[in-house]
ROKEZA-163386 format. One line per 4 residues: for each residue x, y, z of N, C-alpha, C, O. Coordinates in steps of 0.2 Angstrom, whole numbers, plus 5000, padded with zeros to 4 digits. Layout:
X,Y,Z,X,Y,Z,X,Y,Z,X,Y,Z | ...
END
This chain:
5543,4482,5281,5540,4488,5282,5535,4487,5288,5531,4482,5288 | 5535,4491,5291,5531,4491,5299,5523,4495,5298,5523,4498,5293 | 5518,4494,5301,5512,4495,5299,5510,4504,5300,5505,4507,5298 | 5516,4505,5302,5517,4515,5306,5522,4517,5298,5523,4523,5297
5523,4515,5296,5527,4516,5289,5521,4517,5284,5516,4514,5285 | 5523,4521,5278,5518,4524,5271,5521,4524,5268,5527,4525,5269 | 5519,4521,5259,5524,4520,5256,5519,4523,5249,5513,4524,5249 | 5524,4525,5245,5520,4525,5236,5523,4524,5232,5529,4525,5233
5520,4523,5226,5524,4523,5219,5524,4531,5216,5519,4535,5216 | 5530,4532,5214,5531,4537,5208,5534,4535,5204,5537,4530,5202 | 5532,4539,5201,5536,4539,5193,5542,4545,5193,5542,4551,5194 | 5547,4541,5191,5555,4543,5192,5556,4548,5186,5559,4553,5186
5553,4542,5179,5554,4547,5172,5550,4541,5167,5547,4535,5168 | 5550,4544,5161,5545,4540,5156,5548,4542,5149,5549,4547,5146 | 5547,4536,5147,5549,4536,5138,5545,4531,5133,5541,4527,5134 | 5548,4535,5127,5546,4531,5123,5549,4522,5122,5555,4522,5119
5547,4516,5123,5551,4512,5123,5550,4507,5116,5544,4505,5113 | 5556,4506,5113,5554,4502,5106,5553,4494,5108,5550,4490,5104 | 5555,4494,5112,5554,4485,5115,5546,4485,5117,5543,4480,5116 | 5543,4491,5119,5537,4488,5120,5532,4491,5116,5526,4488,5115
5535,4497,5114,5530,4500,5107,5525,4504,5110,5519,4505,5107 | 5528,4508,5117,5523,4512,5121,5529,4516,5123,5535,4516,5123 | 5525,4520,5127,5526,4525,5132,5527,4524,5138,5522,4526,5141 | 5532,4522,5142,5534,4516,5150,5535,4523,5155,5536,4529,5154
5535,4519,5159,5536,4521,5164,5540,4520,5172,5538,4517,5177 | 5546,4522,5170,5552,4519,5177,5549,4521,5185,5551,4527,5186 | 5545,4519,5188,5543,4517,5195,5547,4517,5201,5553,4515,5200 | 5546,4519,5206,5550,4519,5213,5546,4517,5218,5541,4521,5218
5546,4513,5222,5542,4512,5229,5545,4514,5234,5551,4511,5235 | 5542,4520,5237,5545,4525,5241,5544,4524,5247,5539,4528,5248 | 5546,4521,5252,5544,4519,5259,5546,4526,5265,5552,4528,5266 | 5540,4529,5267,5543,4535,5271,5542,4534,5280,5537,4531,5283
5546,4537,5281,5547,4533,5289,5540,4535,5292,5535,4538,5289 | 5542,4532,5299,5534,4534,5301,5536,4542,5309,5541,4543,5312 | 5529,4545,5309,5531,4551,5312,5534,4550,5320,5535,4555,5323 | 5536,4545,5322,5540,4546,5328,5547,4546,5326,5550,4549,5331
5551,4544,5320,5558,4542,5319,5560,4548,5319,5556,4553,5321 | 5565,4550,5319,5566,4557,5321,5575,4558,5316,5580,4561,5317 | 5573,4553,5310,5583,4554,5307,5579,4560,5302,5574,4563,5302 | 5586,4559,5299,5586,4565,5292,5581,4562,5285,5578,4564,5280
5581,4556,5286,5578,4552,5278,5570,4553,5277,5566,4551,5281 | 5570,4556,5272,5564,4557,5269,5560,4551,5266,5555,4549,5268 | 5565,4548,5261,5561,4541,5261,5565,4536,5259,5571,4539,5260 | 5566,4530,5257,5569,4525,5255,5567,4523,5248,5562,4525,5247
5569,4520,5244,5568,4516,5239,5569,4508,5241,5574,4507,5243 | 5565,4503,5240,5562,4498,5241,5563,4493,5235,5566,4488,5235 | 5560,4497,5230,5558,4493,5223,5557,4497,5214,5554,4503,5213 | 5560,4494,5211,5559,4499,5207,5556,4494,5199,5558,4488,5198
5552,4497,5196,5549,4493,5190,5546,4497,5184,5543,4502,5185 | 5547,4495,5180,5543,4499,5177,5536,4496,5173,5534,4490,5172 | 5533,4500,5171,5525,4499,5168,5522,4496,5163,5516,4497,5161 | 5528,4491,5160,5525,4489,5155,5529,4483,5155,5530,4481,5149
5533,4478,5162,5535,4475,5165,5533,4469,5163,5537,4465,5161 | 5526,4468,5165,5521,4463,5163,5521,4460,5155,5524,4455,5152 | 5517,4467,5153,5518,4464,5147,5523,4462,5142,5522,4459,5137 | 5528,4465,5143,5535,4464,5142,5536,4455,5143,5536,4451,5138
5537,4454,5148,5541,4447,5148,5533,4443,5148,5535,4437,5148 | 5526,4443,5147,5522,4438,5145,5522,4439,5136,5519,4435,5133 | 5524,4442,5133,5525,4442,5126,5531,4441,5123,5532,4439,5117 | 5536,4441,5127,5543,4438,5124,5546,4442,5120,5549,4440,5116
5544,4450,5122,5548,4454,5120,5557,4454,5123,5559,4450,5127 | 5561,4459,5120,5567,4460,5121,5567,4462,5130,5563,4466,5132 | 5569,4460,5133,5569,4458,5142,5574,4463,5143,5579,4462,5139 | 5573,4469,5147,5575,4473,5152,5578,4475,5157,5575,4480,5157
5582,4476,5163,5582,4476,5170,5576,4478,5174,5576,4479,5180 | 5570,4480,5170,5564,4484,5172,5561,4480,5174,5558,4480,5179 | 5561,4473,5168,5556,4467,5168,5558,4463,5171,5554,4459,5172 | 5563,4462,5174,5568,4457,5179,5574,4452,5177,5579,4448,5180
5570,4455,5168,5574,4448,5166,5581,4448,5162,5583,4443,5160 | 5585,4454,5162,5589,4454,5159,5595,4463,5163,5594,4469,5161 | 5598,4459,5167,5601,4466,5170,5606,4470,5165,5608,4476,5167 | 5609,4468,5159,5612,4472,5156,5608,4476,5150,5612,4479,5146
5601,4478,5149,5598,4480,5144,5594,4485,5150,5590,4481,5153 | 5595,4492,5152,5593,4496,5153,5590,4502,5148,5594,4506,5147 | 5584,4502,5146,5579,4508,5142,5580,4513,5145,5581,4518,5141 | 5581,4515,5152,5580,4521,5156,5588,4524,5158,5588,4528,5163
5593,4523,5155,5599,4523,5156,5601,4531,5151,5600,4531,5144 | 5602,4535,5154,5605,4542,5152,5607,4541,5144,5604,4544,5140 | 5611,4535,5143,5615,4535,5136,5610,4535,5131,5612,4537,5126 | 5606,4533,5132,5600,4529,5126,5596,4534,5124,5591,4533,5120
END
């Protein structure tokens, strides 16, 4: 990311999670070009996590794709 680049966290969407016994929240870091570029892209995604990431895998809760540590267990997946 170049120093002419802006970036922020949104929030994508938010549930209730029984793995953490809260209210989380799915994250995106949103890298937006900087005002000389001149394409079509609005922003980029960079990073994505969610907010209760930490305390999740420092408790040894059920692990996540959110938390880093398990990519076939998605909470924020349509189906669920």
């Amino acid at each position: 990311m170049s120093a002419s680049q802006q970036y922020e966290w949104t929030v994508v969407k938010s549930h209730w999670c029984p793995a953490a016994n809260a209210e989380v929240a799915l994250l995106e870091k949103r890298v937006y070009p900087s005002a000389d570029f001149l394409g079509t892209e609005s922003f980029r995604v960079v990073e994505q996590r969610c907010t209760h990431d930490v305390e999740c895998n420092l408790n040894d809760h059920v692990h996540c794709k959110w938390a880093g540590t398990n990519p076939y267990n998605d909470p924020f997946a349509e189906s669920q």
